[in-house]
Structure formats: structure tokens, C-alpha cells
C-alpha positions as CSV (number, residue, x, y, z in Angstrom):
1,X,0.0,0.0,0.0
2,X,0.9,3.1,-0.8
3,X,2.9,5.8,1.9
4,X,0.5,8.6,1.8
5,X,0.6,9.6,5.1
6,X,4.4,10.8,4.1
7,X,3.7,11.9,0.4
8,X,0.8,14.1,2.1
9,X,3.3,15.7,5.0
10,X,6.1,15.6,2.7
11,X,3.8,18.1,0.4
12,X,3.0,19.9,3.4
13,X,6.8,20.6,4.5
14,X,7.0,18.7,7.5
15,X,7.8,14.8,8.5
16,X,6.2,12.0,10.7
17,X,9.1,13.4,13.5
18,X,8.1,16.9,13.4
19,X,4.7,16.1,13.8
20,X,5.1,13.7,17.1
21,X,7.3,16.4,18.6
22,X,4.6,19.0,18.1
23,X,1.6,16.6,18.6
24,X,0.6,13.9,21.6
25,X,1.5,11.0,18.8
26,X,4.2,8.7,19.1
27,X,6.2,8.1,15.9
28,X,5.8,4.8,16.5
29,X,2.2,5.5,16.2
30,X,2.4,7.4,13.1
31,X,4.8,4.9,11.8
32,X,2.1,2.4,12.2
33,X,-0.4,4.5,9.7
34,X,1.7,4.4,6.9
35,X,0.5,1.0,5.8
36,X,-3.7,1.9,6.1
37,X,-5.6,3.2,4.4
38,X,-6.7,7.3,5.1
39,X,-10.6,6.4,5.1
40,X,-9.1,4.0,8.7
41,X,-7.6,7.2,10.9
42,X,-8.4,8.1,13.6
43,X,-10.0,11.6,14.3
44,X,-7.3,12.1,16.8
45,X,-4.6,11.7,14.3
46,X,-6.6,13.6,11.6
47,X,-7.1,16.8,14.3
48,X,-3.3,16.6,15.0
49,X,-2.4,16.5,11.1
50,X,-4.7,19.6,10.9
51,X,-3.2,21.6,13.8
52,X,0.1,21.6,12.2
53,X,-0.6,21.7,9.0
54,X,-3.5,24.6,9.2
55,X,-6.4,23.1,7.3
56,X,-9.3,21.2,8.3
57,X,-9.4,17.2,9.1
58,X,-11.8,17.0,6.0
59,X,-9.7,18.6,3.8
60,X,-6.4,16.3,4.9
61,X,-8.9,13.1,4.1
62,X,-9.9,14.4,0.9
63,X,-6.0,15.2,-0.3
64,X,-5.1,11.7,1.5
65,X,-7.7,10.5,-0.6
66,X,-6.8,11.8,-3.9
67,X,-2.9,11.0,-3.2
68,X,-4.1,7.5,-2.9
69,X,-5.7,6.9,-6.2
70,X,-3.3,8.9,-7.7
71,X,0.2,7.5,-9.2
72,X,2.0,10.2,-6.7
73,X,4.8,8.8,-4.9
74,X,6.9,9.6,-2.4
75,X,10.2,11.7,-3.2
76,X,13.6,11.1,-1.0
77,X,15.2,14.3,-1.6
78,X,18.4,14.0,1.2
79,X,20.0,10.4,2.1
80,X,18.2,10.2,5.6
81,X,14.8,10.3,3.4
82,X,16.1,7.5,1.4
83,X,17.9,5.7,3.9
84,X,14.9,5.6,6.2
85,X,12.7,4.2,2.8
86,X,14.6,1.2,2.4
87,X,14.8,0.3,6.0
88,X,11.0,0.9,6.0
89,X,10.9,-1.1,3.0
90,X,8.7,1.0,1.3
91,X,6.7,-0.2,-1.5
92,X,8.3,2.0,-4.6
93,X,9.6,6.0,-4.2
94,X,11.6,8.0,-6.1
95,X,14.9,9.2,-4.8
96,X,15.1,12.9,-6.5
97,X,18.3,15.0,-6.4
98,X,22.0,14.4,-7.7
99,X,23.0,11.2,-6.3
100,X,24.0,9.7,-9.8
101,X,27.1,8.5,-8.4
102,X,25.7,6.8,-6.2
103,X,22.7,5.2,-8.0
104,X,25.1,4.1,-11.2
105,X,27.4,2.3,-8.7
106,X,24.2,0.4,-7.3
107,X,22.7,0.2,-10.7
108,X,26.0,-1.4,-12.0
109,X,26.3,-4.3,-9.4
110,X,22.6,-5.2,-10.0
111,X,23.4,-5.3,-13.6
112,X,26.5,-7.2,-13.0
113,X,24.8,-9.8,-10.7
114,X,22.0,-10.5,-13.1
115,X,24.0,-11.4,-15.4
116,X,26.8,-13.2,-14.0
117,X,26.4,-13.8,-10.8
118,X,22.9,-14.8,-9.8
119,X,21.5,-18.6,-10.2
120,X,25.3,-19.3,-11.2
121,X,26.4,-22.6,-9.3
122,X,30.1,-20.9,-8.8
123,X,28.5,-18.4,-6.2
124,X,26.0,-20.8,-4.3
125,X,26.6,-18.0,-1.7
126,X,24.4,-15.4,-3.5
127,X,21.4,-17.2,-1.8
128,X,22.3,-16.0,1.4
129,X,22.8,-12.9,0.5
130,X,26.3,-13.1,0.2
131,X,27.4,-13.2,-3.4
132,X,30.5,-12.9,-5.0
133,X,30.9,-9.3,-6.2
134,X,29.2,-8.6,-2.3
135,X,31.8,-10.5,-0.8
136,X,34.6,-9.1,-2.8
137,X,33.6,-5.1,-2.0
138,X,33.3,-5.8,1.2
139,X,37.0,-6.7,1.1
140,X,38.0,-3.5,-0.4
141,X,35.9,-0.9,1.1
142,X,36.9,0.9,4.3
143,X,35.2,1.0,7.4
144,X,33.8,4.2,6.7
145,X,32.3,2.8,3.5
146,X,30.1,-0.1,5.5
147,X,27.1,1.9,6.3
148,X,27.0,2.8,2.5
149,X,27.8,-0.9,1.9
150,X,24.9,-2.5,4.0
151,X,22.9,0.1,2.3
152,X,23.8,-1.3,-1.6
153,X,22.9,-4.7,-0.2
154,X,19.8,-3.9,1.1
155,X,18.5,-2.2,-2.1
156,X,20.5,-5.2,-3.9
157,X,18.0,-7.6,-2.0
158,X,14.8,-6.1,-2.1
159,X,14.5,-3.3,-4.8
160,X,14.6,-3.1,-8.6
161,X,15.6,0.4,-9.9
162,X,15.0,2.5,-12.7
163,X,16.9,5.7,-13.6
164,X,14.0,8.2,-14.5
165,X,16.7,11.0,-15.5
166,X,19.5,12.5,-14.4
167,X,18.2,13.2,-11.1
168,X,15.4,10.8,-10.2
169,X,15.7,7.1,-9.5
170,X,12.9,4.8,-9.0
171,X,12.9,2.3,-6.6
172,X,10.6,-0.6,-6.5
173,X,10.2,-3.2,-4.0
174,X,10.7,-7.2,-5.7
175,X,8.0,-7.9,-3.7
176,X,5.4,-6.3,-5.7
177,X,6.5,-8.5,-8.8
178,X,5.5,-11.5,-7.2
């Protein structure tokens, strides 16, 4: 299901932290609502939504509403946004800005792994998660490189991308393929 709860809060310049700082909701809480439906909120949550952002509960349902049936997705725009996606496992966003370098190294070892390395009885390892060309960065990279590392592997295991342009990425969870 779709993250609207972020793509609306997102649009209205705040996040799900800002708004359980300034609210009496947890962000476990609002963590929780990311995965319902709008229609399923509570008035409590919809009151607090409309206290920060300055329009009325009925007007936040309506926008949640239209986001939903709308192909509007959500847009990491710094590397916290993005890392925090794929640790949510989000279900597809677009991460928007100028992290080519980044995505062409990522988009390169998925490439490479497809064709040579997955299903290949050489690497039985890949099932595991540890596959050759995994294995063999790991060796090289530095420690300050193994956040950035576990981050590759994680979008290597559970995301399928595709560059939109030069500065928008789309990531889509494997999951939905199945």
C-alpha cells in the first residue's frame, strides 16, 4: 500500500518526527499509519495532522484521498529520506536529487549480478545474501564505507531500480512483482 501519510506531510513541509514532537503521537504510532488506508484514521490523528498543518481534518482526508488513487509517490530528496525508505521497505519512491554517483554504482552491481552472478552454481553464496561481487567489495571498502555498503545490499535484495533522469531514480520493492 501506498505511503501517503508521508507523500501528504512531505507536500505539506514537515515529516512524521516533526509532527510527534509537536503533537501527543508517538512516531511509533504514526509509523504504524503508513501501511492503512486514510478512510481508517483516527479523528485524533486527523485533528493533530490539521493543527500543524492549518487546514481542516476533512480537507487532509480528501487530499489523502486523492494522493491514494493517484500514481504520486513519495520523493527522498536527502540520504536520511532514502535511507529511512529502504529500511522501511517502502513499496516504490523516487529518490530525487543528484546522487548519480551513487545510484550508477548500485545500478551497476545489480546489472552485473544478473548477469553473472545470480542462479550461477560458482556463487552458491548469492542465496544468502552473500554473493560474489558482495563478498569481494566488502574486502575492499573501508570502514567508513560499511554503512554505504549495508545500504547497496539492502537495495541489492529487495528493490529493482529505474533511472528516470539524471536526477530521479525509481525504486521498487521485488515484492510487488511477485
Amino acid at each position: 500500500m501506498k505511503n501517503v501519510l508521508d507523500i501528504y506531510l512531505k507536500e505539506n513541509g514537515i515529516n512524521r518526527v516533526q509532527l510527534a514532537k509537536k503533537s501527543n503521537i508517538s512516531e511509533r504510532e504514526l509509523k504504524k499509519l503508513t501501511r492503512k488506508d486514510p478512510e481508517n484514521y483516527s479523528a485524533d490523528i486527523l485533528v493533530a495532522i490539521s493543527q500543524e498543518v492549518g487546514v481542516t481534518p476533512g480537507q487532509i482526508l480528501d487530499r489523502m484521498l486523492v494522493i491514494q488513487d493517484s500514481d504520486m509517490l513519495y520523493h527522498a530528496t536527502t540520504m536520511d529520506e532514502f535511507i529511512k525508505k529502504i529500511d522501511e521497505q517502502e513499496d516504490e519512491f523516487v529518490l530525487d536529487g543528484n546522487f548519480t554517483q551513487f545510484v550508477n554504482k548500485t545500478k551497476n552491481i545489480m546489472d552485473f549480478e544478473d548477469r553473472a552472478v545470480r542462479g550461477n552454481p560458482i556463487y552458491p553464496g548469492y542465496g544468502t545474501g552473500n554473493s560474489f561481487l558482495y563478498q569481494f567489495l566488502k574486502k575492499l571498502t573501508s570502514k567508513d564505507d560499511k554503512e554505504m555498503q549495508k545500504l547497496e545490499q539492502k537495495i541489492l535484495d529487495n528493490y529493482k531500480m529505474k533511472i528516470l533522469n539524471d536526477h530521479q531514480t525509481l525504486f521498487r520493492n521485488k515484492i510487488l512483482d511477485y
